[in-house]
N, C-alpha and C positions, 0 to 999 in steps of 0.2 A: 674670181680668183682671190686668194687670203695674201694678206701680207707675211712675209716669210721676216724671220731675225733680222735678215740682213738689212745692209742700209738703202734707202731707197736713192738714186739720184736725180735730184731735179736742175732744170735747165734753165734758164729765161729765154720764152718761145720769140721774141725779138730779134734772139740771136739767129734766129732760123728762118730770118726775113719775114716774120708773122705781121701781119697789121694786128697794133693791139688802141683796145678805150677801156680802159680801165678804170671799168665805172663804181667801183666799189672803193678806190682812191678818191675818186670824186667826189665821191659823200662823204668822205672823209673818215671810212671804217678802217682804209688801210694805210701804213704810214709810209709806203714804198708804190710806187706806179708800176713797177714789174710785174709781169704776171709770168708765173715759173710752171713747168709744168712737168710731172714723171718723163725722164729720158723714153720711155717705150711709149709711152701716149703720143708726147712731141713728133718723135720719129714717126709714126702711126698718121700722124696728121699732114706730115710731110707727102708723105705718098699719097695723099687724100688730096691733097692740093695739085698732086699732078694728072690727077683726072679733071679735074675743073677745065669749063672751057678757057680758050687760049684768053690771056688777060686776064682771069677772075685771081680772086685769092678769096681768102677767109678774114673776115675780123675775129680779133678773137675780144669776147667782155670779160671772162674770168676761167682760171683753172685753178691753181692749188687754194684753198682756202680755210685759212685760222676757224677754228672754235671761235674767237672772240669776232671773226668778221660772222660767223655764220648766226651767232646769238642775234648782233644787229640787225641781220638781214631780218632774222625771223620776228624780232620787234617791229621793225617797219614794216614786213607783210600784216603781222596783223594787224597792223592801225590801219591798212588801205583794205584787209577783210572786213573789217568792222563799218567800214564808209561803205563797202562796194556790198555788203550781203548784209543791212539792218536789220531785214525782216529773219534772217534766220538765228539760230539761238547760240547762247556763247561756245558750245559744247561743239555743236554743229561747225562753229569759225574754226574752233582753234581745230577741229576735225581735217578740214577744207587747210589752214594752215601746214599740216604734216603731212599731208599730201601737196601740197608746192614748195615746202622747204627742204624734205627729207627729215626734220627733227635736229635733236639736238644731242650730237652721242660723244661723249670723248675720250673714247679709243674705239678710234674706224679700224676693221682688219680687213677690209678690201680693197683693193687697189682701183677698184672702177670709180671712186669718188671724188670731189672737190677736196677733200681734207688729203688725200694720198698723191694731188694732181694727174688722175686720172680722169677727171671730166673734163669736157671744155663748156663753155656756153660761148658760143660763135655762132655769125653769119657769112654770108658772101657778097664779095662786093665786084663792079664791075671794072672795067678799062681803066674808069675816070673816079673810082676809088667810093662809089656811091652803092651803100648797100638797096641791095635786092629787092623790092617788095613781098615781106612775110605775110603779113596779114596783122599782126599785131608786135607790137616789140618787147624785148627781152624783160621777164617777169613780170610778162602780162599773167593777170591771175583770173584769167575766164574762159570759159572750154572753147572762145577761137586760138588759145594759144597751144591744144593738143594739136601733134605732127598732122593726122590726118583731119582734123576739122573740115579741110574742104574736099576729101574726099568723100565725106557721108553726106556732104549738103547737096542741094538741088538747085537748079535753075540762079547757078551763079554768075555775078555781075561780071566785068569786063574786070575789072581789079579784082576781086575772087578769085579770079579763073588764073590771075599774073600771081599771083600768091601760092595756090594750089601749084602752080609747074613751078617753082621756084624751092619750094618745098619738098618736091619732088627731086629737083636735081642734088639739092642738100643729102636728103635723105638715100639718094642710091649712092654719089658720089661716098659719101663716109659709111655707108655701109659694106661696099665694094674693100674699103679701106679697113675692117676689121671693128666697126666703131657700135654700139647699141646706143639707140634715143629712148629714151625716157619721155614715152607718148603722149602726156599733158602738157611738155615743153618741146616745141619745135627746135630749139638751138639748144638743147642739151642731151649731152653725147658722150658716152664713155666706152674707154678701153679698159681690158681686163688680164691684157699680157704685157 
């Protein structure tokens, strides 16, 4: 969906009893620990959390996001492209970079994005406030961090296999809720109303 004229409004998902780690404060990209996010997404996420089993909730790491947080992000992915894929060619990285970052554009006109706070990047966590077993952690840049990684693998270990159901509940729970993942990141999720 495009962003319309009007104004958009954003929340701080905190307010709406969110666990938040607000890991892009932490690195010190952003000058505030709120993480705010479109009133329709928030709400959206809401009801996503009332399917969760009894006890869980969601962490959330990020939703609305500056131009100037997403430029850093995209400098720090490539310095760990460049460690993590030596052997491939610079053309090839920064290829591999715009596909884990989304690029760098400044005027978003969709509402399903980090710059419109329409995405989340989130996990779930349990009872005792301990997230899940994914398989890898948030802006892992390797194909176990696609949603279904372990449903195309075989002959998976005992933690695989707690990864893969976990993923799974992610994955139906916010889709159920109106949400689309973005397939190469398991904890990235947007809404479009």
């Amino acid at each position: 969906m495009k962003v319309e004229k009007t104004k958009i409004k954003f929340i701080d998902i905190k307010k709406c009893g969110f666990i938040t780690e607000p890991r892009y404060y932490f690195y010190g990209w952003s000058k505030t620990s709120k993480i705010m996010g479109r009133e329709s997404s928030v709400k959206a996420l809401v009801r996503a959390r009332k399917l969760l089993p009894k006890g869980y909730a969601f962490k959330i790491w990020d939703c609305k996001r500056s131009y100037v947080i997403q430029e850093l992000m995209m400098a720090s992915f490539l310095k760990r492209l460049n460690l993590l894929y030596q052997s491939l060619s610079i053309k090839e990285r920064k290829k591999l970079l715009l596909r884990f970052s989304g690029g760098l554009v400044k005027k978003i006109k969709r509402l399903d994005t980090h710059r419109n706070g329409g995405s989340f990047d989130l996990t779930i966590i349990d009872q005792q406030g301990i997230e899940l077993y994914m398989g890898t952690d948030l802006d892992d840049l390797t194909e176990k961090a696609a949603t279904d990684y372990y449903e195309k693998k075989s002959g998976l270990s005992l933690l695989e296999r707690e990864a893969k159901k976990n993923r799974q509940l992610l994955k139906r729970v916010l889709e159920k809720a109106g949400f689309v993942n973005y397939a190469l990141e398991w904890w990235h999720w947007s809404y479009d109303k």
